[in-house]
C-alpha positions, 0 to 999 in steps of 0.5 A: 417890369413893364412901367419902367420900360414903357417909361424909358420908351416914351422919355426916348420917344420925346426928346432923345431923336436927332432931326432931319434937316429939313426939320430945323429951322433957320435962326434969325440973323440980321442982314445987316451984317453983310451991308459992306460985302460987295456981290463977289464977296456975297457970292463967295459966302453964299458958297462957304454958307452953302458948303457947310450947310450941305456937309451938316445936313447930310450927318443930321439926315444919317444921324436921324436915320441911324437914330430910328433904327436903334429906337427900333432895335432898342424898344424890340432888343435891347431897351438900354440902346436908347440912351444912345438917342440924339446927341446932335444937339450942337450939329442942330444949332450951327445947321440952325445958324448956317440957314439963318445966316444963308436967308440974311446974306441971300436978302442982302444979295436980292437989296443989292441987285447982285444978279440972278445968278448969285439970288436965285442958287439956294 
């Protein structure tokens, strides 16, 4: 009876945890795409990129949050609340895409001399 529990722990441990923000990393995305975006057109993305951005960091951070108290609660109380873990999969790859996009578009800022004011609000 104790194997397969100390099993479901470590499978939960291993791979079912949302992660925070600040543990995912940007995906490449080529600056290329913004070459034609003058500074006010890059200035506005730069805000769309960074609207979102902020909006998904804050559900990943409450999902990781909430997902350590159910491995907590989980692993103590009920071992079947562990498949609960994670689920932010999607939320992960387009918070991944957003900071790729925001590093590209930020690079096309610094090329074109847009001004310290757009380059430096990241």
């Amino acid at each position: 009876m104790k194997k397969p529990l100390a099993y479901l722990v470590i499978l939960a441990m291993l791979g079912g945890c949302a992660s925070g923000a600040s543990k995912i990393t940007p995906a490449y995305v080529s600056p290329m795409q913004y070459k034609d975006y003058s500074c006010d057109q890059i200035t506005a993305e730069m805000h769309r990129l960074s609207g979102r951005a902020n909006q998904l960091a804050g559900r990943l951070d409450k999902a990781e949050e909430n997902d350590k108290m159910i491995m907590g609660a989980g692993i103590i109380l009920f071992w079947p609340a562990l498949f609960a873990l994670g689920g932010t999969k999607e939320q992960e790859a387009e918070y991944a895409r957003l900071k790729g996009e925001y590093d590209a578009i930020h690079q096309m800022a610094i090329q074109k001399n847009c001004g310290a004011s757009t380059i430096d609000k990241k």
